[in-house]
DSSP file (Angstrom, degrees, kcal/mol; ACC not computed):
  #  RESIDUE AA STRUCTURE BP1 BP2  ACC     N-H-->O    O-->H-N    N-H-->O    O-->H-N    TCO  KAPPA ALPHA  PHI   PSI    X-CA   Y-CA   Z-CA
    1    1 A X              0   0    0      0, 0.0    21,-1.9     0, 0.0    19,-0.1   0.000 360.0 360.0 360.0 139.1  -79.1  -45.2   10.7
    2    2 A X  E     +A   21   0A   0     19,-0.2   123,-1.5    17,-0.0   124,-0.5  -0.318 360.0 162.8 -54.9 149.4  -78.6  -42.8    7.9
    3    3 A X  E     -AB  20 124A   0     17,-1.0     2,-1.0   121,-0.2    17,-0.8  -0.897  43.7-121.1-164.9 161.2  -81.4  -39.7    6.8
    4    4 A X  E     -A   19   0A   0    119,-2.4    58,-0.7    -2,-0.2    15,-0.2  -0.803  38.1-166.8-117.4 108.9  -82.1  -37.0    5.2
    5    5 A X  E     -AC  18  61A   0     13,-2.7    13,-2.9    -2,-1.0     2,-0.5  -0.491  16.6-155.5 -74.1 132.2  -83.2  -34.1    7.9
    6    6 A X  E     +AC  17  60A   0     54,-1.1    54,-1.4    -2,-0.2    53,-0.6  -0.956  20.1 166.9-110.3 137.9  -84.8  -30.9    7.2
    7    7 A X  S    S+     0   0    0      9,-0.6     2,-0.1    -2,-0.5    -1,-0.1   0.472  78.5  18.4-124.8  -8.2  -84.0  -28.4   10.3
    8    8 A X  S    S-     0   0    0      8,-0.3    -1,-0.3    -3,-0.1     8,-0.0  -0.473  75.4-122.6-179.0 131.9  -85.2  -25.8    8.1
    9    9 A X        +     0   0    0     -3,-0.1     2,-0.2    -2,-0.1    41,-0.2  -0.189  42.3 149.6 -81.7 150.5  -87.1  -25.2    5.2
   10   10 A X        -     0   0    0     39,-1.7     2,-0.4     4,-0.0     3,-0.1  -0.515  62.9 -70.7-146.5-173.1  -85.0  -23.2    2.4
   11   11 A X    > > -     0   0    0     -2,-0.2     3,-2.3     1,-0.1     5,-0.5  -0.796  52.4-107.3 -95.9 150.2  -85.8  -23.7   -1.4
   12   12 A X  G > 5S+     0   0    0     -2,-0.4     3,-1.0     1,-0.3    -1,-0.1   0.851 115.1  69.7 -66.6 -34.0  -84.7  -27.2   -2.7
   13   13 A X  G 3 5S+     0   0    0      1,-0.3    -1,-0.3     2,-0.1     2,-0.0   0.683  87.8  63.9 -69.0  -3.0  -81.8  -25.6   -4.5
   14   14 A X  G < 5S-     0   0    0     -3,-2.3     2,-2.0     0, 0.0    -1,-0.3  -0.652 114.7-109.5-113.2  43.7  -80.0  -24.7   -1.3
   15   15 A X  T < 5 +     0   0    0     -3,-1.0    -3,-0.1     1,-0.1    -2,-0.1   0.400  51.1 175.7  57.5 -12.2  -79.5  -28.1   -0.4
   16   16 A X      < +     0   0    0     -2,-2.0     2,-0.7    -5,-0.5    -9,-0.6   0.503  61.1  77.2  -8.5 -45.2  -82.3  -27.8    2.9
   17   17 A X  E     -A    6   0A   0    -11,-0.1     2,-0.4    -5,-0.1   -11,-0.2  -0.591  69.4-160.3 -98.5 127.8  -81.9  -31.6    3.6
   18   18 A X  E     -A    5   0A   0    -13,-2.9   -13,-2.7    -2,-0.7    -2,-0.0  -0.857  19.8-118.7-114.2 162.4  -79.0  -33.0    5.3
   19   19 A X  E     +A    4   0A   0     -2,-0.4     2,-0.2   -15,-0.2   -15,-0.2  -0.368  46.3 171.3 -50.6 140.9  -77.3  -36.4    5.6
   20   20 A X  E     -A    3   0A   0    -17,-0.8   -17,-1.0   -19,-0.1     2,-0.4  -0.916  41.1-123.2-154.6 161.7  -77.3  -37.6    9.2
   21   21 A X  E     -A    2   0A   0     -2,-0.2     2,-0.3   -19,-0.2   -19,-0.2  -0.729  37.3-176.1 -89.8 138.2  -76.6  -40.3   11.4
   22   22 A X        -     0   0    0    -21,-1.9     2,-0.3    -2,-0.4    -2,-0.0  -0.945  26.6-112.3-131.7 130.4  -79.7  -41.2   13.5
   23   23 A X        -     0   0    0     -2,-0.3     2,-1.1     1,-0.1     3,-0.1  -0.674  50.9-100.7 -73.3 141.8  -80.5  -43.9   16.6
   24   24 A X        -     0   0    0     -2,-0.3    -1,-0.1     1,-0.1   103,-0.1  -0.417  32.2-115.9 -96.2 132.0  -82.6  -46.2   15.4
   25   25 A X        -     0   0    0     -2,-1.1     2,-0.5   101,-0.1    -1,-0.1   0.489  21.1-150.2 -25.7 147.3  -86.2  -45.8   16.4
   26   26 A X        -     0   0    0     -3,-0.1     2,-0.6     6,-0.0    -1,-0.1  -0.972  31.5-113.5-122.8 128.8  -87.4  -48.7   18.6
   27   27 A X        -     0   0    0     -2,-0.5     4,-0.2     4,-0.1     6,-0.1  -0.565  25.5-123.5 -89.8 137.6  -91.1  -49.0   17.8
   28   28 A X    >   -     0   0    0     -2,-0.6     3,-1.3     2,-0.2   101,-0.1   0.067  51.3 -75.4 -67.0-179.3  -93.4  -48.1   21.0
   29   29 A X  T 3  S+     0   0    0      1,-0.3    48,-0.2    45,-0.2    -1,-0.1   0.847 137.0  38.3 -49.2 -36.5  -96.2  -51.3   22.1
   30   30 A X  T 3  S+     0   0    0     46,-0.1   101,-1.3    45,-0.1    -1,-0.3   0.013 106.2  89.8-111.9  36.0  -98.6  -50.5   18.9
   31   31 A X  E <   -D  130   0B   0     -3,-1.3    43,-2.7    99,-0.2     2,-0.3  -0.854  61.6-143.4-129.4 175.2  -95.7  -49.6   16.1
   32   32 A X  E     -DE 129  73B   0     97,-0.9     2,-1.3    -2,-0.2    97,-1.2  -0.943  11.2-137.4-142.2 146.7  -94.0  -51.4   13.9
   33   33 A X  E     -D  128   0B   0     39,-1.8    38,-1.4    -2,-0.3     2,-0.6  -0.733  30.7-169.7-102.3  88.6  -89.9  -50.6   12.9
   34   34 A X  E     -DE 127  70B   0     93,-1.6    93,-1.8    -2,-1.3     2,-0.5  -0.865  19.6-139.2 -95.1 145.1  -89.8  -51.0    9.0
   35   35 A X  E     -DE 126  69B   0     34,-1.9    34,-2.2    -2,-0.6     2,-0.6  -0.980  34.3-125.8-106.8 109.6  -86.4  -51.0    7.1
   36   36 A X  E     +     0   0B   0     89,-1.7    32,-0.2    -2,-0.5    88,-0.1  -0.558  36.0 173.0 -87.0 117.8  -87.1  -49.0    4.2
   37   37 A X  E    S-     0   0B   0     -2,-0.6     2,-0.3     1,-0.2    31,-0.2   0.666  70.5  -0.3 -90.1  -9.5  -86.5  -50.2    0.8
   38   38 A X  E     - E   0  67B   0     29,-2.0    29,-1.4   105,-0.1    -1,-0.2  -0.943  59.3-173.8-163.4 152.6  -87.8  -47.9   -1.4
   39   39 A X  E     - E   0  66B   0     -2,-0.3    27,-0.2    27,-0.2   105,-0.1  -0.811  22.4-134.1-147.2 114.5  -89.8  -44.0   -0.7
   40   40 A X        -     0   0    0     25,-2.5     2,-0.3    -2,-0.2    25,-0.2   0.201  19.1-118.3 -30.2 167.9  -91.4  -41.7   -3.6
   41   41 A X        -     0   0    0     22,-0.1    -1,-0.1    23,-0.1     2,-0.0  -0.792  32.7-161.0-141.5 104.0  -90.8  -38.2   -3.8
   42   42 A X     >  -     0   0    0     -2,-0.3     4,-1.7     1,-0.1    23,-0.0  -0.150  34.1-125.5 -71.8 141.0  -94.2  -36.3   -3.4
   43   43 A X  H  > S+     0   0    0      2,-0.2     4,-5.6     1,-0.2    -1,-0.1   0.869 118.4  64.5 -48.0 -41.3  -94.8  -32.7   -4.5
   44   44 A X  H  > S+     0   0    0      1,-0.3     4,-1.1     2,-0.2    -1,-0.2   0.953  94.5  56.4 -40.8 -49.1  -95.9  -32.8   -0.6
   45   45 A X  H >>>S+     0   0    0      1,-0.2     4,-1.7     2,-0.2     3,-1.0   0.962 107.7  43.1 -71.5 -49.4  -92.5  -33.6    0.1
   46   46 A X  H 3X5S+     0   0    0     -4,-1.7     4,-2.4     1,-0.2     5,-0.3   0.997 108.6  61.9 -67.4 -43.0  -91.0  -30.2   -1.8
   47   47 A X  H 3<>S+     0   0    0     -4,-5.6     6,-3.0     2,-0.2     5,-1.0   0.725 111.7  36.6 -65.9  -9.0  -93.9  -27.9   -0.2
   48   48 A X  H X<5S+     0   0    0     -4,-1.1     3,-3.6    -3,-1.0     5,-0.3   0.779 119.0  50.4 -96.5 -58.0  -92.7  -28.7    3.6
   49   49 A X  H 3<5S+     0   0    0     -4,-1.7   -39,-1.7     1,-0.3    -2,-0.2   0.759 115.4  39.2 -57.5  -5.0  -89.2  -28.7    2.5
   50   50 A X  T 3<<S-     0   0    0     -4,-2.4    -1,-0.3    -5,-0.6    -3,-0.2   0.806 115.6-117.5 -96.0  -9.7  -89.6  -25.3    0.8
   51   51 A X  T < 5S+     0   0    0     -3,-3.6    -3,-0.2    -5,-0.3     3,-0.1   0.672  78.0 130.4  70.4  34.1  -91.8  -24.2    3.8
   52   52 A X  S   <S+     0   0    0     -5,-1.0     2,-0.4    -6,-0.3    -4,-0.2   0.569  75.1  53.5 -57.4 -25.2  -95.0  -23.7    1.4
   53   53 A X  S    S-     0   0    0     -6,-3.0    -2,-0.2    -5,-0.3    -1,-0.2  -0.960 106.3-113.5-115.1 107.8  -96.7  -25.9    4.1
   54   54 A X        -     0   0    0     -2,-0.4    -3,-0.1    -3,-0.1    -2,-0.1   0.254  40.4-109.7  30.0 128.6  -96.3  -24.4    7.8
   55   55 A X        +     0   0    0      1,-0.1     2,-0.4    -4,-0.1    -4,-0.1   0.912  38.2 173.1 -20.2-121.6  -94.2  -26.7    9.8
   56   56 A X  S    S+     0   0    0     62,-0.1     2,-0.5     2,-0.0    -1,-0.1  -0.872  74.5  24.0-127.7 -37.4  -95.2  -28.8   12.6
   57   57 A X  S    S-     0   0    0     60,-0.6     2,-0.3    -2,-0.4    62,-0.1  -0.990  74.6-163.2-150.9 121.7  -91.9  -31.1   13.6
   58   58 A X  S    S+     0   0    0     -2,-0.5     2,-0.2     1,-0.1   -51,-0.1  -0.933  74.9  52.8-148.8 130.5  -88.5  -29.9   12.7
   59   59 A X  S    S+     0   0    0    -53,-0.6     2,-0.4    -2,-0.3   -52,-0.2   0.488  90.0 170.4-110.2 164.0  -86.2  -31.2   12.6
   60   60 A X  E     -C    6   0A   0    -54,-1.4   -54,-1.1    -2,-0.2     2,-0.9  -0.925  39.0-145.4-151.8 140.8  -87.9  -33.6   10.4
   61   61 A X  E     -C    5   0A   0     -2,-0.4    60,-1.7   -56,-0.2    58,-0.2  -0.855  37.0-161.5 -87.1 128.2  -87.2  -36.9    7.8
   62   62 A X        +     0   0    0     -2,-0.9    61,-0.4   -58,-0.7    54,-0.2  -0.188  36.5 114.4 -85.8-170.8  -89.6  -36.1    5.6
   63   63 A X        +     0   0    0     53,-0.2    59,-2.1    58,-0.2    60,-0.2   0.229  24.7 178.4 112.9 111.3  -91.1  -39.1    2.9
   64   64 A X        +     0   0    0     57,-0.2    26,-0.9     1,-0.1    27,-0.1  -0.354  66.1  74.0-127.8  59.8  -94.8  -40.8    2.7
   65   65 A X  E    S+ F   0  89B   0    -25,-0.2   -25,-2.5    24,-0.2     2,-0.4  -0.243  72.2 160.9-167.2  78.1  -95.0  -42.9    0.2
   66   66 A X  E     -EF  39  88B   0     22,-1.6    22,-2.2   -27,-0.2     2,-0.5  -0.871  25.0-174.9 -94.0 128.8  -92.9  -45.7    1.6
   67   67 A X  E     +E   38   0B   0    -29,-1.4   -29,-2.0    -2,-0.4     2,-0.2  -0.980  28.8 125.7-117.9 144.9  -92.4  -49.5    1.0
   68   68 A X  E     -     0   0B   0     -2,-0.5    18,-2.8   -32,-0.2     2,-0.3  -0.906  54.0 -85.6-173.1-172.9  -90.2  -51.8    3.2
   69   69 A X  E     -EG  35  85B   0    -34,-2.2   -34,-1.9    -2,-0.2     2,-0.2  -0.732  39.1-111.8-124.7 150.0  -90.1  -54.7    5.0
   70   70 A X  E     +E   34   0B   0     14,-1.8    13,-2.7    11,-0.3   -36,-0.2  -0.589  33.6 167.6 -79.6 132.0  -91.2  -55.3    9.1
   71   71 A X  E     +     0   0B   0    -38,-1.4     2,-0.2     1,-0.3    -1,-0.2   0.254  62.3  16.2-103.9  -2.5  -88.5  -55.9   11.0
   72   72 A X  E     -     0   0B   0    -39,-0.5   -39,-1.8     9,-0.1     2,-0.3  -0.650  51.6-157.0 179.3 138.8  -90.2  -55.5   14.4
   73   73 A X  E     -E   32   0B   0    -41,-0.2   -41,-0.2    -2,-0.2     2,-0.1  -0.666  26.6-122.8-139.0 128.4  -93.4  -55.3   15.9
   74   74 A X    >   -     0   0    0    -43,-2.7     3,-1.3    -2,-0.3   -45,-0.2  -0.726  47.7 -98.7 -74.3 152.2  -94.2  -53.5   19.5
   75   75 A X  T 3  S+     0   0    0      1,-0.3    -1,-0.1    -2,-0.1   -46,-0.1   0.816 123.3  51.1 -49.8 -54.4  -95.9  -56.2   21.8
   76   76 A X  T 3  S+     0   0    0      1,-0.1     2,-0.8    -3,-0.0    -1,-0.3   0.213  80.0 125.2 -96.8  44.6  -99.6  -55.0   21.0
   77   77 A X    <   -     0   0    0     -3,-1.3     3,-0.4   -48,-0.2     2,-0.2  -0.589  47.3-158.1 -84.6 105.8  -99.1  -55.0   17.1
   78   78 A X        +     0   0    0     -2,-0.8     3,-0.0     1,-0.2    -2,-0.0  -0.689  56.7   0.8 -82.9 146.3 -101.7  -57.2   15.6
   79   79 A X  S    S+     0   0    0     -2,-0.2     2,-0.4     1,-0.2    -1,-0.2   0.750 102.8  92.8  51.3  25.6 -101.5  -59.0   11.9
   80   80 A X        +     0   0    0     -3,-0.4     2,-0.4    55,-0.0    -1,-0.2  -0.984  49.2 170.6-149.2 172.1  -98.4  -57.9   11.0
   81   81 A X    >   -     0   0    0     -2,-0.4     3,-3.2    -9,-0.1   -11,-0.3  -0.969  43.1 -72.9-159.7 147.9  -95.0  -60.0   11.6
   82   82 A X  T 3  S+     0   0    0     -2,-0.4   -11,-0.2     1,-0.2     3,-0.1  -0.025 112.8  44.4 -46.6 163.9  -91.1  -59.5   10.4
   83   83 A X  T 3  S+     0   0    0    -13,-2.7     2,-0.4     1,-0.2    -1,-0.2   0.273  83.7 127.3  84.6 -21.5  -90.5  -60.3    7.1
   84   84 A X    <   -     0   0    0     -3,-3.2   -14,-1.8   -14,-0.1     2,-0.4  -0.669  57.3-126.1 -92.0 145.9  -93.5  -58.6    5.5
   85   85 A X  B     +G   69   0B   0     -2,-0.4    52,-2.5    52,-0.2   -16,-0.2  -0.489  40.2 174.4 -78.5 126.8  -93.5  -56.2    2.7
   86   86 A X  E     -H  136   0C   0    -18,-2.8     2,-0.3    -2,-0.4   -18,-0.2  -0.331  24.2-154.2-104.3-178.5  -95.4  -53.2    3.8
   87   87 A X  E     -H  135   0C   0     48,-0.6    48,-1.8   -20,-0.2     2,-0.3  -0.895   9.1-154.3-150.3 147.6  -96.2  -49.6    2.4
   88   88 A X  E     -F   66   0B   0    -22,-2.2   -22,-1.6    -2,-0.3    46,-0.1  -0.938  15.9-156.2-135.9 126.2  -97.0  -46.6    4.7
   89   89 A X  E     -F   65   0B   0     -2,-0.3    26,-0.6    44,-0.3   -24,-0.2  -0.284  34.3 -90.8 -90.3 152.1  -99.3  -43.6    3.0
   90   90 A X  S    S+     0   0    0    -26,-0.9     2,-1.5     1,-0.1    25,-0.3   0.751 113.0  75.3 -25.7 -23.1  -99.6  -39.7    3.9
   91   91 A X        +     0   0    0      1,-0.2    -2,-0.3    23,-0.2    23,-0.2  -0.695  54.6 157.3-125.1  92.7 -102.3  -40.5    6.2
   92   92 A X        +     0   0    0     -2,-1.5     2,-0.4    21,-1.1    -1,-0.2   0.984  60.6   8.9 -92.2 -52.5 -100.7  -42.0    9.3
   93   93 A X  B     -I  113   0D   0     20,-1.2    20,-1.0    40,-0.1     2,-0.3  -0.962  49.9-178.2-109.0 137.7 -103.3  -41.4   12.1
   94   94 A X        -     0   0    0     -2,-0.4    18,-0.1    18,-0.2    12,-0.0  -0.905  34.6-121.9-129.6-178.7 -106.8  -40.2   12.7
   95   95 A X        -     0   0    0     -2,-0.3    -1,-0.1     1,-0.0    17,-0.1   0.743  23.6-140.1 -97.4 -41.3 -108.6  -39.8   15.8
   96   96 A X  S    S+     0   0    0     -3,-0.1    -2,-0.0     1,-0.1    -1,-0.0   0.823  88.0  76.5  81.1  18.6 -111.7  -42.2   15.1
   97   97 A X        +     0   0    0      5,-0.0    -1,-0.1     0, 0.0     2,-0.1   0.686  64.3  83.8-136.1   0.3 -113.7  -39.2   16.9
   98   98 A X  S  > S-     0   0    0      1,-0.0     4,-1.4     8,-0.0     3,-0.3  -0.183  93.2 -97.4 -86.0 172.1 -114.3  -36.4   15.1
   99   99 A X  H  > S+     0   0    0      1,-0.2     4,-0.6     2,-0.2    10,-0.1   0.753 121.0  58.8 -65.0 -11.4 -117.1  -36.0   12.7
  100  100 A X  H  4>S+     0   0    0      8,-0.2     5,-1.3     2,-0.2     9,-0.2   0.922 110.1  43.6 -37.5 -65.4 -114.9  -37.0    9.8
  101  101 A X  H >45S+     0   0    0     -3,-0.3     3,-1.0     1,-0.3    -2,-0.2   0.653 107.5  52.9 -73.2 -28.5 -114.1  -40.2   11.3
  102  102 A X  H 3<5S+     0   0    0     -4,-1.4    -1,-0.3     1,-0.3    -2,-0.2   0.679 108.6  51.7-106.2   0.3 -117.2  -41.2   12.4
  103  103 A X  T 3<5S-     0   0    0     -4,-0.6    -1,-0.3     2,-0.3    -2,-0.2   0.089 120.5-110.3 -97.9  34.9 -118.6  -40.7    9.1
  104  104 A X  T < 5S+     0   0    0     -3,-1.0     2,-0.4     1,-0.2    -3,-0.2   0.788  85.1 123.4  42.0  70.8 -115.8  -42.7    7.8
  105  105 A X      < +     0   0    0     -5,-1.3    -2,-0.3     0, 0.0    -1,-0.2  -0.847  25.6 156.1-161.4  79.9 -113.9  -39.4    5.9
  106  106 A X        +     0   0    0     -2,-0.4     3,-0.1     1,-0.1    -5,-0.1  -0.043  63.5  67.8-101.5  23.7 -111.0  -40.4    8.0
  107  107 A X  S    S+     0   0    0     -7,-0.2    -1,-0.1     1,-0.1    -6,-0.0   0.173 103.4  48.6-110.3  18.2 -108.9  -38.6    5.2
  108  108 A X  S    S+     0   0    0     -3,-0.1    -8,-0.2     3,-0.0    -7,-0.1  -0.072  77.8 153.4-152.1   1.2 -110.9  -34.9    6.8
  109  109 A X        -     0   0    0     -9,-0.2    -3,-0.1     1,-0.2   -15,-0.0   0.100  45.2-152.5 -41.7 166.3 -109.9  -36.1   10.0
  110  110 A X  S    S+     0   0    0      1,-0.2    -1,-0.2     0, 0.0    -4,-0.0   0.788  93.9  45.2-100.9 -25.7 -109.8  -32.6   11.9
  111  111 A X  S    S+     0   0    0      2,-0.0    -1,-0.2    -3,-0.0    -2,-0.1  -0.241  84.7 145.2-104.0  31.9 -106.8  -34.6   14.5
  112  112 A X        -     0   0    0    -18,-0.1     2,-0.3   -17,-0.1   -18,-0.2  -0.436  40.0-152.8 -61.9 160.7 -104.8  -36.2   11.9
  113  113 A X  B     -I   93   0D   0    -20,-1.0   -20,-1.2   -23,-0.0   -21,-1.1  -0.958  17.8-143.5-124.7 150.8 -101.0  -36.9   12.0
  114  114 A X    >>  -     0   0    0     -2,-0.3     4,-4.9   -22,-0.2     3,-1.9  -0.968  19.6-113.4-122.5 128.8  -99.0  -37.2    8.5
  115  115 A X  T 34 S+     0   0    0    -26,-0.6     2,-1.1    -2,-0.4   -52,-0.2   0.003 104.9  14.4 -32.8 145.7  -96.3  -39.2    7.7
  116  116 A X  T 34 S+     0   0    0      1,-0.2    -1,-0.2   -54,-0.2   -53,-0.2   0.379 129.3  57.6  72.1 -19.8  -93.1  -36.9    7.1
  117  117 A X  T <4 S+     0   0    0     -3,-1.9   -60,-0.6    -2,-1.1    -1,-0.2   0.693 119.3  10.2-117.5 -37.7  -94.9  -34.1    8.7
  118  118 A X  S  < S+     0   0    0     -4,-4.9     2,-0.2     1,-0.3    -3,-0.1  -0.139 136.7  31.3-118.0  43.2  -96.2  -34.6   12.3
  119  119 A X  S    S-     0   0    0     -5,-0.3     2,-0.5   -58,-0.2    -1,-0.3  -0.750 103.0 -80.9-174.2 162.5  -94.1  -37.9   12.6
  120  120 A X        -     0   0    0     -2,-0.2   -58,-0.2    -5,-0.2    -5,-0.1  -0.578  51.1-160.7 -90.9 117.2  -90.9  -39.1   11.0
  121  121 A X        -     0   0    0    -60,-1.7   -58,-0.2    -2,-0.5   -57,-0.2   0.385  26.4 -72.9 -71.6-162.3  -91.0  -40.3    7.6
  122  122 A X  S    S+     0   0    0    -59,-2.1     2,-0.5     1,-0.2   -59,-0.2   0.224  84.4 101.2-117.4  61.7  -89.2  -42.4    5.0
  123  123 A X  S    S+     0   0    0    -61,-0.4  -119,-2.4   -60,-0.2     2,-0.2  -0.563  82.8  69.8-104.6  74.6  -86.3  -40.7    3.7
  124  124 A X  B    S-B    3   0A   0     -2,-0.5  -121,-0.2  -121,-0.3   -88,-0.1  -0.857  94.3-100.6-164.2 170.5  -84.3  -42.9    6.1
  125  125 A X  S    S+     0   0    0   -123,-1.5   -89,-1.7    -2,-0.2     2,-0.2   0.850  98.9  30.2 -87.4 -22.0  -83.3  -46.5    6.6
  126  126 A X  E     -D   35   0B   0   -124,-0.5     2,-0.3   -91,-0.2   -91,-0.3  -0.823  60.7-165.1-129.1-173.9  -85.8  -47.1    9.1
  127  127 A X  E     -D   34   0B   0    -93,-1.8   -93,-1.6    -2,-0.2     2,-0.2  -0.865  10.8-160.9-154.0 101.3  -89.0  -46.3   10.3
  128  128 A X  E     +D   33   0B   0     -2,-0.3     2,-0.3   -95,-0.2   -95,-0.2  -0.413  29.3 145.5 -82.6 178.2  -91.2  -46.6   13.0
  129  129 A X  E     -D   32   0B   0    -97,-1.2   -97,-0.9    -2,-0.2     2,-0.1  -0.685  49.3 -83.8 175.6 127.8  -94.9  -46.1   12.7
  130  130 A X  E >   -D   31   0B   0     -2,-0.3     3,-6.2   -99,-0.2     2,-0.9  -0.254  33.0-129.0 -73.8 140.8  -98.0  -47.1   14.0
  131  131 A X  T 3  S+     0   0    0   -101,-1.3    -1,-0.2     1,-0.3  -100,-0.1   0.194 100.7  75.9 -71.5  17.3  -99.5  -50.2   12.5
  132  132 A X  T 3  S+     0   0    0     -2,-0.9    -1,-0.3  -102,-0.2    -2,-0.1   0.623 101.9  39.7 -88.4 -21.6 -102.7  -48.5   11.9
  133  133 A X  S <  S+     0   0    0     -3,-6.2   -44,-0.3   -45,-0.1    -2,-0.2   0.450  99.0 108.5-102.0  23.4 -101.1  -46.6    8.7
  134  134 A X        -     0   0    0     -4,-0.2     2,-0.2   -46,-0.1   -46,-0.2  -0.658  47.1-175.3 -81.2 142.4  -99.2  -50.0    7.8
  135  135 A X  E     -H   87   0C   0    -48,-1.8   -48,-0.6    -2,-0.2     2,-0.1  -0.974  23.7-133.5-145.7 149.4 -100.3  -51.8    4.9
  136  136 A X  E     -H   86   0C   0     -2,-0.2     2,-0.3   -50,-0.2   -50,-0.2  -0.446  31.9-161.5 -90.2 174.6  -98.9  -55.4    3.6
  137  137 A X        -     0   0    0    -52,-2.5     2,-0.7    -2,-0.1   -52,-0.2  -0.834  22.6 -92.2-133.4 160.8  -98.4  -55.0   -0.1
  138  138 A X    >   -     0   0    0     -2,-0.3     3,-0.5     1,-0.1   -52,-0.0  -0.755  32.5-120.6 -92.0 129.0  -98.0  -57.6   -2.5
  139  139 A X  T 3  S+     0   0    0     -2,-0.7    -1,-0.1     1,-0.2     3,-0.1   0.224  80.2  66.1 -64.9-162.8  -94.8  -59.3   -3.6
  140  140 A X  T 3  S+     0   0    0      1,-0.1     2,-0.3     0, 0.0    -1,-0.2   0.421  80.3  93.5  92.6 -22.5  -93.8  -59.4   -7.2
  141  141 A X  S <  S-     0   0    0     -3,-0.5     5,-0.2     2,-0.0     4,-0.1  -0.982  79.4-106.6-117.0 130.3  -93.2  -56.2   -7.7
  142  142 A X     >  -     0   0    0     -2,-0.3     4,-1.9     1,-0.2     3,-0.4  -0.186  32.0-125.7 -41.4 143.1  -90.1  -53.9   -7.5
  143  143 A X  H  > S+     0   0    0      1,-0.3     4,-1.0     2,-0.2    -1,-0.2   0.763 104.8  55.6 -63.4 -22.3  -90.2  -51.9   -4.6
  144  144 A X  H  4 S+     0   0    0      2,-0.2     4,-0.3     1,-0.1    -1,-0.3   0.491 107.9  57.9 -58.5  -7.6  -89.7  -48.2   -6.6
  145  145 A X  H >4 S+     0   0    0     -3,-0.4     3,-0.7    -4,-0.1    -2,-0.2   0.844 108.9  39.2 -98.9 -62.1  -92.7  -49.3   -8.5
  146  146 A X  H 3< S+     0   0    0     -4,-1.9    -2,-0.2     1,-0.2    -3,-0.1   0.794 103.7  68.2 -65.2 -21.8  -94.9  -49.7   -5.4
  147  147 A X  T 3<        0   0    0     -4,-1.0    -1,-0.2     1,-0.3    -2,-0.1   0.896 360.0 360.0 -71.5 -44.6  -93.8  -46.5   -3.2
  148  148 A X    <         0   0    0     -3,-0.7    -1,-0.3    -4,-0.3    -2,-0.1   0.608 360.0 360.0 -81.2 360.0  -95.1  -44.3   -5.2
């Protein structure tokens, strides 16, 4: 699959992301494989690629503010099934143990992971991801309209 990799952050005018050919992810028992039809482009997105935000995972596809459609579901993937239109947000996991979480300001988790930043995002054609940060979206709408 096609993406666009950062292997190191540089200022956007230097080109920082390159095209590459990528295998494509096989989503683990609780993920889900999207083919991504459409991903915003966050300020977020320019402050790791300019390296305003600290690293965590390089090389990295960067992108959270994806819509596409499921093309495959790891065995213990609940409520979702090929064929649906999805979105996946910035906020990809939390830990469900910290005090954040268990006062349900799971967006202050202290153990989060973020889309495009500690896991591979959607400047690609596909995506895995775990089906906790999936969400089905409603049809009707272009997908560029909803991603952002």
């Amino acid at each position: 699959m096609k993406a666009l990799v950062l292997e190191k952050p540089a200022p956007v005018e230097t080109n920082p992301l390159l095209l590459c050919e990528l295998p494509l992810p096989q989503p683990r028992e609780e993920e889900v494989l999207i083919r991504v039809k459409a991903c915003g482009v966050c300020h977020t997105d320019l402050h790791i690629v300019e390296g305003e935000i600290p690293s965590h995972l390089l090389p990295l596809v960067p992108g959270h503010q994806i819509v596409g459609v499921v093309e495959a579901v790891g065995e213990k993937v609940k409520n979702l099934s090929p064929g649906e239109l999805v979105g996946v947000p910035w906020l990809n996991w939390v830990c469900g143990t910290c005090r954040f979480c268990r006062e349900r300001k799971e967006n202050l988790c202290e153990n989060a992971l973020f889309t495009g930043y500690d896991v591979p995002g959607g400047y690609a054609e596909y995506v895995a991801t775990s089906q906790e940060a999936v969400y089905k979206l409603p049809r009707g709408y272009k997908e560029e309209e909803l991603a952002p």
